[in-house]
DSSP file (Angstrom, degrees, kcal/mol; ACC not computed):
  #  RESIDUE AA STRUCTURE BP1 BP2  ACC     N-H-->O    O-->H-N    N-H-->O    O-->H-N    TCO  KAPPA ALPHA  PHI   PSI    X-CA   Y-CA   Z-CA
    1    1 A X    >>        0   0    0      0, 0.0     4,-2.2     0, 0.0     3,-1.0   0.000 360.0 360.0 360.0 -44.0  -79.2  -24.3  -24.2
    2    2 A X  H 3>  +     0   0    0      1,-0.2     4,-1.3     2,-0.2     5,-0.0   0.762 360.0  54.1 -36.3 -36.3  -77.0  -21.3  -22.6
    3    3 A X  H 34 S+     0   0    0      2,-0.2    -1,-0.2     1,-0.2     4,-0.1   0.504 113.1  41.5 -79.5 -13.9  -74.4  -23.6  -22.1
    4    4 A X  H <4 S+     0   0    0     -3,-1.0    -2,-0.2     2,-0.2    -1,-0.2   0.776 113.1  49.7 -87.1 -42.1  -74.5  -24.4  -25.8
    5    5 A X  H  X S+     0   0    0     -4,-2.2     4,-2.7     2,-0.2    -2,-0.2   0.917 117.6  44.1 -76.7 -51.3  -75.0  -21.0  -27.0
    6    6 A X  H  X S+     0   0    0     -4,-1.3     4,-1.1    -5,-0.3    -2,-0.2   0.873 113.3  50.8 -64.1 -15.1  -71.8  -19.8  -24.7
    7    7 A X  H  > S+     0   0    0      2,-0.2     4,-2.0     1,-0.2    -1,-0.2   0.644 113.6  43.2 -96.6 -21.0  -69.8  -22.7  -25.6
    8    8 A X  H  > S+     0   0    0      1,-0.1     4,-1.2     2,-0.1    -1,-0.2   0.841 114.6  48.3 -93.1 -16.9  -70.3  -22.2  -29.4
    9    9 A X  H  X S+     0   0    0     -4,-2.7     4,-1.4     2,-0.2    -2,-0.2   0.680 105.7  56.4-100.8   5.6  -69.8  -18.6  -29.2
   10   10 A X  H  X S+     0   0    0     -4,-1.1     4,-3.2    -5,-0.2    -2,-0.1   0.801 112.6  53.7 -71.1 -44.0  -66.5  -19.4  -27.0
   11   11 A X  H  X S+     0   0    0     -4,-2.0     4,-1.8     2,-0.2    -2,-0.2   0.779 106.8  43.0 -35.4 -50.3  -65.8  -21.4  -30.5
   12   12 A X  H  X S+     0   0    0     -4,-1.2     4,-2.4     2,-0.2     5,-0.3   0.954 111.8  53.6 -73.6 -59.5  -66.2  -19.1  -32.8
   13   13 A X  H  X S+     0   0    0     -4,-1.4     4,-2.9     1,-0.2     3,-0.5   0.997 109.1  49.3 -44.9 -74.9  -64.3  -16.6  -30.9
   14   14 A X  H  X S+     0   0    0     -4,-3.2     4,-0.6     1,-0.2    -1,-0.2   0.915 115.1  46.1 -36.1 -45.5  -61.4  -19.0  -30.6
   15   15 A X  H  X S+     0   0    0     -4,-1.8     4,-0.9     1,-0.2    -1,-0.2   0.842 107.6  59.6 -66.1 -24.8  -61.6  -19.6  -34.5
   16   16 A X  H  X S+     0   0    0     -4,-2.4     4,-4.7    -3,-0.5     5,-0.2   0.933 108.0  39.4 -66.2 -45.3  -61.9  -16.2  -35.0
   17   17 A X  H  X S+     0   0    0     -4,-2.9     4,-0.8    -5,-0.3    -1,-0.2   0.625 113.7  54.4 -90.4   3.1  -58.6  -15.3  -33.4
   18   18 A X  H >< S+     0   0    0     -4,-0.6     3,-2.3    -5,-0.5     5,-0.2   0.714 109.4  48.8 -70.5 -79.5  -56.7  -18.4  -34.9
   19   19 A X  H 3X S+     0   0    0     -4,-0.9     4,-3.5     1,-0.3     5,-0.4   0.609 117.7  42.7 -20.7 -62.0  -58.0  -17.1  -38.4
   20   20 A X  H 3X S+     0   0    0     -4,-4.7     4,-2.2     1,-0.2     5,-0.3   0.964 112.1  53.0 -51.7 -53.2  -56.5  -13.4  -37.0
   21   21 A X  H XX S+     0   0    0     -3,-2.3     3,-1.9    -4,-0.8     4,-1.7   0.891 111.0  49.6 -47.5 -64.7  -53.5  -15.1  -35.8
   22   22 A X  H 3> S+     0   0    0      1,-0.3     4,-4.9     2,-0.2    -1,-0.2   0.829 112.3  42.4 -40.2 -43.4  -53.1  -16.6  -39.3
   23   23 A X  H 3X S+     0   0    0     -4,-3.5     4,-1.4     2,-0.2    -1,-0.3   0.682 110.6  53.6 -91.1  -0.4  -53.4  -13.7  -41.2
   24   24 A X  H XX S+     0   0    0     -4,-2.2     4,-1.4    -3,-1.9     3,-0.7   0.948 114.1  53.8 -49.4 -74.1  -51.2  -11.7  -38.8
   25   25 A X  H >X S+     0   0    0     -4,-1.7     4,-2.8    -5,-0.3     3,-0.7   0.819 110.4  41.2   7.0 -78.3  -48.9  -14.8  -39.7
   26   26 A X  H 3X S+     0   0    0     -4,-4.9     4,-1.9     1,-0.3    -1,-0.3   0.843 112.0  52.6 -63.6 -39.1  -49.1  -14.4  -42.8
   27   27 A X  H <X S+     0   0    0     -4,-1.4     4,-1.5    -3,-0.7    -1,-0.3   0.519 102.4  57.1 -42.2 -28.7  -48.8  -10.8  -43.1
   28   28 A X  H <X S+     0   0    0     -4,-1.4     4,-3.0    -3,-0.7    -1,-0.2   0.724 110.7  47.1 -89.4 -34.6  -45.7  -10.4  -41.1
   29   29 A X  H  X S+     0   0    0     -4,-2.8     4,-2.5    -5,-0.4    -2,-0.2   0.946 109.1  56.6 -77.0 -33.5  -44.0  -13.1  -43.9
   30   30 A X  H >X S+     0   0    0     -4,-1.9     4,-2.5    -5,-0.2     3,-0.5   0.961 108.0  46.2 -29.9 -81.6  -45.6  -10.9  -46.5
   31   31 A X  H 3X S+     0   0    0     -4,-1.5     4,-1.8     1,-0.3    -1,-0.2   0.583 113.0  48.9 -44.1 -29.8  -43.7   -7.9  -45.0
   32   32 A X  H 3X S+     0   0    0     -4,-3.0     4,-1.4     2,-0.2    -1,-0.3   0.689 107.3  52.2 -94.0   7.9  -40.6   -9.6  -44.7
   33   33 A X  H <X S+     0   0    0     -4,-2.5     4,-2.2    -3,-0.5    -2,-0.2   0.889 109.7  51.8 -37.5 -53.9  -40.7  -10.9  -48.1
   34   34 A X  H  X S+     0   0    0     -4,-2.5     4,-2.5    -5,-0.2     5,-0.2   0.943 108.8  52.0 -52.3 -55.5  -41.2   -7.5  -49.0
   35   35 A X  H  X S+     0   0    0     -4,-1.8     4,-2.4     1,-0.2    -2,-0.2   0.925 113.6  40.5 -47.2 -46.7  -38.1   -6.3  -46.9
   36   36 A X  H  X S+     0   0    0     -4,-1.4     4,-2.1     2,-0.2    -1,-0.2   0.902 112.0  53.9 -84.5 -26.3  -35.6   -8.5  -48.3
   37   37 A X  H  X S+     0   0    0     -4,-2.2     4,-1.6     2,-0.2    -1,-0.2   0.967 110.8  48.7   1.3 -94.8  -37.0   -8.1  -51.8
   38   38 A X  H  X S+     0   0    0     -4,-2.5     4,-1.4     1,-0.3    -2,-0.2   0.655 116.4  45.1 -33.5 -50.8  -36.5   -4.2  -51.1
   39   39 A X  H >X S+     0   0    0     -4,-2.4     4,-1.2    -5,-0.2     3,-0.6   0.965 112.7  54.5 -37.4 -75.4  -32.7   -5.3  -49.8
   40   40 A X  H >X S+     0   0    0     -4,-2.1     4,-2.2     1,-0.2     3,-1.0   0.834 115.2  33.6   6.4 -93.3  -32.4   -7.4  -52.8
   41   41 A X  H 3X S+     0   0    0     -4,-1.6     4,-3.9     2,-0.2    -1,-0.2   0.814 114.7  57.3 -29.3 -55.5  -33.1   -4.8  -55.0
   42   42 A X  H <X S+     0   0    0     -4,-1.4     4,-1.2    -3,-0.6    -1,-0.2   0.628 111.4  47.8 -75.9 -27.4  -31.4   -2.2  -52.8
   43   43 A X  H <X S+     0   0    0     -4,-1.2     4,-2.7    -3,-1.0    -1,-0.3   0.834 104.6  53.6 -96.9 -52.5  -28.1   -4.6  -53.1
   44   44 A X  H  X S+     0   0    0     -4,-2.2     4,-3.4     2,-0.2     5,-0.6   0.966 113.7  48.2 -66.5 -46.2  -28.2   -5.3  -57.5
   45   45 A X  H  X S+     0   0    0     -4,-3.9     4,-1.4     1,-0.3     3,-0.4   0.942 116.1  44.5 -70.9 -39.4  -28.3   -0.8  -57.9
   46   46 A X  H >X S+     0   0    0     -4,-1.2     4,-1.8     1,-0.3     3,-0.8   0.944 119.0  40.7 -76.2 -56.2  -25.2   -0.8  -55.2
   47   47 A X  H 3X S+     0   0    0     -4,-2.7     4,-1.4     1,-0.2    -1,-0.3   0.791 116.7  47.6 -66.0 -41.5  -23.8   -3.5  -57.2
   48   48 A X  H 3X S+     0   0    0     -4,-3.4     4,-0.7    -3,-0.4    -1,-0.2   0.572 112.3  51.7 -47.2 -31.6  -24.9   -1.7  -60.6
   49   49 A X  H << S+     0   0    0     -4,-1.4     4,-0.3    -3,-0.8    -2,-0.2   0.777 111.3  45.3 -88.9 -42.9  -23.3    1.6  -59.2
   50   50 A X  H  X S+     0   0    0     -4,-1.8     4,-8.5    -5,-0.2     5,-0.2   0.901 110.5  59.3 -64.0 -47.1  -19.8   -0.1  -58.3
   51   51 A X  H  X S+     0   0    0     -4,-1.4     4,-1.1     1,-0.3    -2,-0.2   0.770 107.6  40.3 -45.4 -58.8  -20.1   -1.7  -61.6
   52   52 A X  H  < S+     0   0    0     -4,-0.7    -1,-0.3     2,-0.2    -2,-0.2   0.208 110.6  55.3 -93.2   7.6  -20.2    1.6  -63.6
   53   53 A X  H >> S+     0   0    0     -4,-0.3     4,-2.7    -3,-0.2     3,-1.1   0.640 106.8  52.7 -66.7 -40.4  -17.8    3.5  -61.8
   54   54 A X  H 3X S+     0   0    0     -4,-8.5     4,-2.0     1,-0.3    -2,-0.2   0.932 108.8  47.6 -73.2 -20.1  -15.4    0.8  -62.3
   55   55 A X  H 3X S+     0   0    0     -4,-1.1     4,-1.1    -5,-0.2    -1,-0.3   0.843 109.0  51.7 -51.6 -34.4  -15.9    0.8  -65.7
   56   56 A X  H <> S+     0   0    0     -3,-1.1     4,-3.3     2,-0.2    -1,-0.2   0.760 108.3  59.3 -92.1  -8.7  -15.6    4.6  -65.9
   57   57 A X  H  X S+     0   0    0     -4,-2.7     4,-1.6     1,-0.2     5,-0.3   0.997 109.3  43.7 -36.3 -84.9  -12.3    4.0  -64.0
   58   58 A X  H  < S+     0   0    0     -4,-2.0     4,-0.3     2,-0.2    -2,-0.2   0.584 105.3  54.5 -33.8 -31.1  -11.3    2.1  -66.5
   59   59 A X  H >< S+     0   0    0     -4,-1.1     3,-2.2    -5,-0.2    -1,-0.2   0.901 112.0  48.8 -69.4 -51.4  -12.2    4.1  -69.4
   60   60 A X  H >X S+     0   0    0     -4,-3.3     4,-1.6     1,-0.3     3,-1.2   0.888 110.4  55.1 -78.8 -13.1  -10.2    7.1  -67.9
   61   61 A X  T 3< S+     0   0    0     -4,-1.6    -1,-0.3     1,-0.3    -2,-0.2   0.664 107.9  41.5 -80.3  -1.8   -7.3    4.9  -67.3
   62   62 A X  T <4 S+     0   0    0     -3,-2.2     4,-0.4    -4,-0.3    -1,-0.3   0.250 118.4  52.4-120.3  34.0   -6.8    3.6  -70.6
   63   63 A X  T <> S+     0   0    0     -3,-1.2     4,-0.7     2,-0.1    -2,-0.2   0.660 107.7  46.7 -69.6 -50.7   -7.5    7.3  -71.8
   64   64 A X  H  X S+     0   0    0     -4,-1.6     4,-1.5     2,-0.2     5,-0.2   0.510 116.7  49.1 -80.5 -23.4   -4.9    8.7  -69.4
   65   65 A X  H  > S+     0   0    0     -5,-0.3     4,-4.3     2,-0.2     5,-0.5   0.940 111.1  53.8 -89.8 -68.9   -2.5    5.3  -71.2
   66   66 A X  H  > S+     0   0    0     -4,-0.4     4,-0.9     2,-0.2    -2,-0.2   0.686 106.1  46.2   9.8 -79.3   -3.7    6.7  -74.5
   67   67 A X  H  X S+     0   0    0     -4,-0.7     4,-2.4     2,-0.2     5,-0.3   0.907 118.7  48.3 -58.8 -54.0   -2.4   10.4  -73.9
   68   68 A X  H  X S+     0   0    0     -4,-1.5     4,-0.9     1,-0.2    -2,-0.2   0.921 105.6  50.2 -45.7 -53.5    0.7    8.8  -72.7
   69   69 A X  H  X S+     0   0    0     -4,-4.3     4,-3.1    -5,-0.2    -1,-0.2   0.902 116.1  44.1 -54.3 -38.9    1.3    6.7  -75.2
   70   70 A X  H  X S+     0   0    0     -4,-0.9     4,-1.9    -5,-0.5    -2,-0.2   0.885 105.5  56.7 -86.0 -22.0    0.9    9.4  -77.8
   71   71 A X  H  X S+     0   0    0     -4,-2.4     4,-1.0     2,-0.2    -1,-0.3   0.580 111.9  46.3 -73.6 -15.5    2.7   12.0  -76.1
   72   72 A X  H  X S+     0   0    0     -4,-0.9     4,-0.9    -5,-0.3    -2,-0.2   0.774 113.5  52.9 -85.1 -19.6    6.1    9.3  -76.2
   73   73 A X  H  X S+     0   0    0     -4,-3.1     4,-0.9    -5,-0.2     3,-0.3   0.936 109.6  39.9 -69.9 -47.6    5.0    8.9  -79.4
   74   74 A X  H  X S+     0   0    0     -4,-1.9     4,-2.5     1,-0.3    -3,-0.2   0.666 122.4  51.3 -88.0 -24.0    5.0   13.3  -80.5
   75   75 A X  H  X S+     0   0    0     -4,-1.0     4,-2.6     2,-0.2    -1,-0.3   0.702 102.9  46.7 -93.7  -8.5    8.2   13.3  -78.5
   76   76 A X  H  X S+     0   0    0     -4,-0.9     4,-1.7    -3,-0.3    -2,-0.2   0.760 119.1  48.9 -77.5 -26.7   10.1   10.4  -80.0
   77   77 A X  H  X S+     0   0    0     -4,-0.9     4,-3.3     2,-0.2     5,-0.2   0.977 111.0  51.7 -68.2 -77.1    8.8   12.5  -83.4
   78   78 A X  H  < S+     0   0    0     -4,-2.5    -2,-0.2     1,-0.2    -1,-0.1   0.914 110.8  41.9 -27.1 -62.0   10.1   15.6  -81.8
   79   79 A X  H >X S+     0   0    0     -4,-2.6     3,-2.7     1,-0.2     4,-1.2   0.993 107.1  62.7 -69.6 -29.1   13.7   14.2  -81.1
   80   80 A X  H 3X S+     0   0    0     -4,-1.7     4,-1.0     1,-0.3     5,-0.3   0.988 115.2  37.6 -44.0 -54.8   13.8   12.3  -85.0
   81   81 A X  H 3< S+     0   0    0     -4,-3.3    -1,-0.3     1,-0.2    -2,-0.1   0.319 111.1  60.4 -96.7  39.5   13.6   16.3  -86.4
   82   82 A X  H X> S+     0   0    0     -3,-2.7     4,-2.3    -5,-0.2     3,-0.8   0.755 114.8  35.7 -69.5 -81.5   15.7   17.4  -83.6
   83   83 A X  H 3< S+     0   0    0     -4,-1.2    -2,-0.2     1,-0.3    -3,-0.1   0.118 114.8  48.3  -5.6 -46.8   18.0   15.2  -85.0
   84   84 A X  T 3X S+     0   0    0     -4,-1.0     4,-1.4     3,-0.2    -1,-0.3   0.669 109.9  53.2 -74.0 -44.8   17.6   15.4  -88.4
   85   85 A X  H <> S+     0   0    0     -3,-0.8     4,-3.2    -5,-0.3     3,-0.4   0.981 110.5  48.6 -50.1 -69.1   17.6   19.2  -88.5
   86   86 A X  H  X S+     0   0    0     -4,-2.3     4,-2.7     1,-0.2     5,-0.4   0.984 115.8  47.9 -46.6 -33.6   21.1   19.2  -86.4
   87   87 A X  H  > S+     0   0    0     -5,-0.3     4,-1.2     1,-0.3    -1,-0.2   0.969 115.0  42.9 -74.6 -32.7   22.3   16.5  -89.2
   88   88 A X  H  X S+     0   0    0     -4,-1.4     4,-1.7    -3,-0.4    -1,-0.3   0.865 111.7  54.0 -75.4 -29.3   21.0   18.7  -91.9
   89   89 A X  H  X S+     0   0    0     -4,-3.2     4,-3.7     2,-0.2    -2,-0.2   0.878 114.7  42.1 -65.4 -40.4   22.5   21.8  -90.1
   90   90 A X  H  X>S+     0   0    0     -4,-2.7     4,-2.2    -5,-0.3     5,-0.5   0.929 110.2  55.5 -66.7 -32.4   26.0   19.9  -90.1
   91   91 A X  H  X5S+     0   0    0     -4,-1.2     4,-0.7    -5,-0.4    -2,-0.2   0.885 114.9  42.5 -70.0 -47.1   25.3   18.7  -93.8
   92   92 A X  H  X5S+     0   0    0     -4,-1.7     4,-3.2     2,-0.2    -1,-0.3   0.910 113.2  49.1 -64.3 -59.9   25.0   22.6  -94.6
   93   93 A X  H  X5S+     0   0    0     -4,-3.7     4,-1.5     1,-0.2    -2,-0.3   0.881 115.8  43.4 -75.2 -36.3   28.0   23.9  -92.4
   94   94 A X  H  X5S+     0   0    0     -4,-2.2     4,-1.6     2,-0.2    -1,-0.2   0.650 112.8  55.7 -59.2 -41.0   30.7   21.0  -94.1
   95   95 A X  H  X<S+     0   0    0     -4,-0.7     4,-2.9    -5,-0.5     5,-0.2   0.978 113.3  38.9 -62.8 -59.1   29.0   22.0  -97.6
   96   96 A X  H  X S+     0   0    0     -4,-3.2     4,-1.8     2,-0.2    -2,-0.2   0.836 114.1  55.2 -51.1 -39.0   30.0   25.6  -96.8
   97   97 A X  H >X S+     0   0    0     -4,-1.5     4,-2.6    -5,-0.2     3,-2.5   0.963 115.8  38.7 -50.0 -93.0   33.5   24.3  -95.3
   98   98 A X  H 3< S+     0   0    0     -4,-1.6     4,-0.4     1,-0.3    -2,-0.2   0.668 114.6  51.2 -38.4 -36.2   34.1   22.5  -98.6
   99   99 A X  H 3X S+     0   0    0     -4,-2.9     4,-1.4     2,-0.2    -1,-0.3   0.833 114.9  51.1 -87.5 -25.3   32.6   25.5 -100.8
  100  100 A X  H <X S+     0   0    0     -3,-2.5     4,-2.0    -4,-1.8     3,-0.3   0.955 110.6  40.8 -40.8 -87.1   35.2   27.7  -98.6
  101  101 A X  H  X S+     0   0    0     -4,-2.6     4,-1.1     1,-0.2    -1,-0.2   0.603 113.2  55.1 -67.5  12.1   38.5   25.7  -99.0
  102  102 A X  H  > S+     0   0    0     -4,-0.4     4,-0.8    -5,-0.3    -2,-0.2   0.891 106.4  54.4-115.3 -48.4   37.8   25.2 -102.9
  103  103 A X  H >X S+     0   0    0     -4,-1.4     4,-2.9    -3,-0.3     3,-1.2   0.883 110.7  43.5   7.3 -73.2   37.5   29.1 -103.0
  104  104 A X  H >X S+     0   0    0     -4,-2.0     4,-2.5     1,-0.2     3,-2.3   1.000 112.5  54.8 -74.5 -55.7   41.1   29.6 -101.4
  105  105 A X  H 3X S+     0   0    0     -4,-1.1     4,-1.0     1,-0.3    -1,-0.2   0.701 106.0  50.7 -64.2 -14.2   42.4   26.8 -103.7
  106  106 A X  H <X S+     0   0    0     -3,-1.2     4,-2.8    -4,-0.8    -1,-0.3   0.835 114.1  42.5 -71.1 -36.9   41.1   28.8 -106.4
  107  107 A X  H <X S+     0   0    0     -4,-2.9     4,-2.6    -3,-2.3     5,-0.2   0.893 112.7  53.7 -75.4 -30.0   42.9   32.0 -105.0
  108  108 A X  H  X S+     0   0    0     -4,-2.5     4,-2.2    -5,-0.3     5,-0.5   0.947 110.7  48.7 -66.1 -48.5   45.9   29.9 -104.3
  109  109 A X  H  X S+     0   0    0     -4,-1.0     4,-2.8    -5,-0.4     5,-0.3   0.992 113.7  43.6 -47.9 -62.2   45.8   28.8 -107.9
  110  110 A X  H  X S+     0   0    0     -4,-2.8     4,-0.7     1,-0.2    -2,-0.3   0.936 113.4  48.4 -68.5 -47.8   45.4   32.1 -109.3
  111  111 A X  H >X S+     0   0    0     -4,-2.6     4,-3.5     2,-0.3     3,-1.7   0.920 110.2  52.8 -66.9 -56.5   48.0   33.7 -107.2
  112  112 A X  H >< S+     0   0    0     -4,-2.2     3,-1.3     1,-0.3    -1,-0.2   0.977 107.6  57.2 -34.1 -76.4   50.6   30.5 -108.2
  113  113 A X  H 3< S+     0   0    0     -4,-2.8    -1,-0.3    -5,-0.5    -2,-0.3   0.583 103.8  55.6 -45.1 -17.0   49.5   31.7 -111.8
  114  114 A X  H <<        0   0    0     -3,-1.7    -1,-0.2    -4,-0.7    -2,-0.2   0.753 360.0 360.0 -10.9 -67.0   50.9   35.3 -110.8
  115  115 A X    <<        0   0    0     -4,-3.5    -2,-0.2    -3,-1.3    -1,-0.1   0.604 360.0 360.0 -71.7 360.0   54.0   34.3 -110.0
């Protein structure tokens, strides 16, 4: 009956420490479940993060294209009334020219009428 008693409680002990072994087992897959989860995770916000800097990359470059654009734009505006001012300036000095020699033709007339 000793032999019985020692040899069942050598049983039990041996089931006892599969059962631990299992749930060690199982625990350890738990925990790396958990880990690579946690990686996982750790890996979409790195990915999330890249994601919305390059967007904001983008945003300031076609900001920076924007500014550009609109400054060839304020300077192509600029040189038209450069332009147009100098053409009106000529349009002015030629008026004055003309209002000038029709003036001396007047005096040249009246002087001719003198003589």
């Amino acid at each position: 009956a000793a032999e019985a008693e020692e040899k069942r409680r050598a049983e039990d002990e041996a089931h006892r420490l599969r059962e631990q072994e299992e749930l060690e087992r199982i625990s350890a897959a738990e925990a790396e479940e958990k880990c690579r989860a946690e990686d996982e995770a750790q890996r979409v916000r790195e990915q999330e993060e890249l994601a919305c800097i390059a967007a904001a990359e983008a945003e300031e470059k076609r900001r920076a294209e924007d500014e550009a654009h609109r400054l060839r734009e304020q300077e192509e505006l600029e040189r038209i009334s450069a332009a147009e001012a100098e053409e009106k300036c000529r349009a002015e000095d030629e008026a004055q020219r003309v209002r000038e020699q029709e003036e001396l033709a007047c005096i040249a007339a009246a002087e001719a009428e003198e003589k």
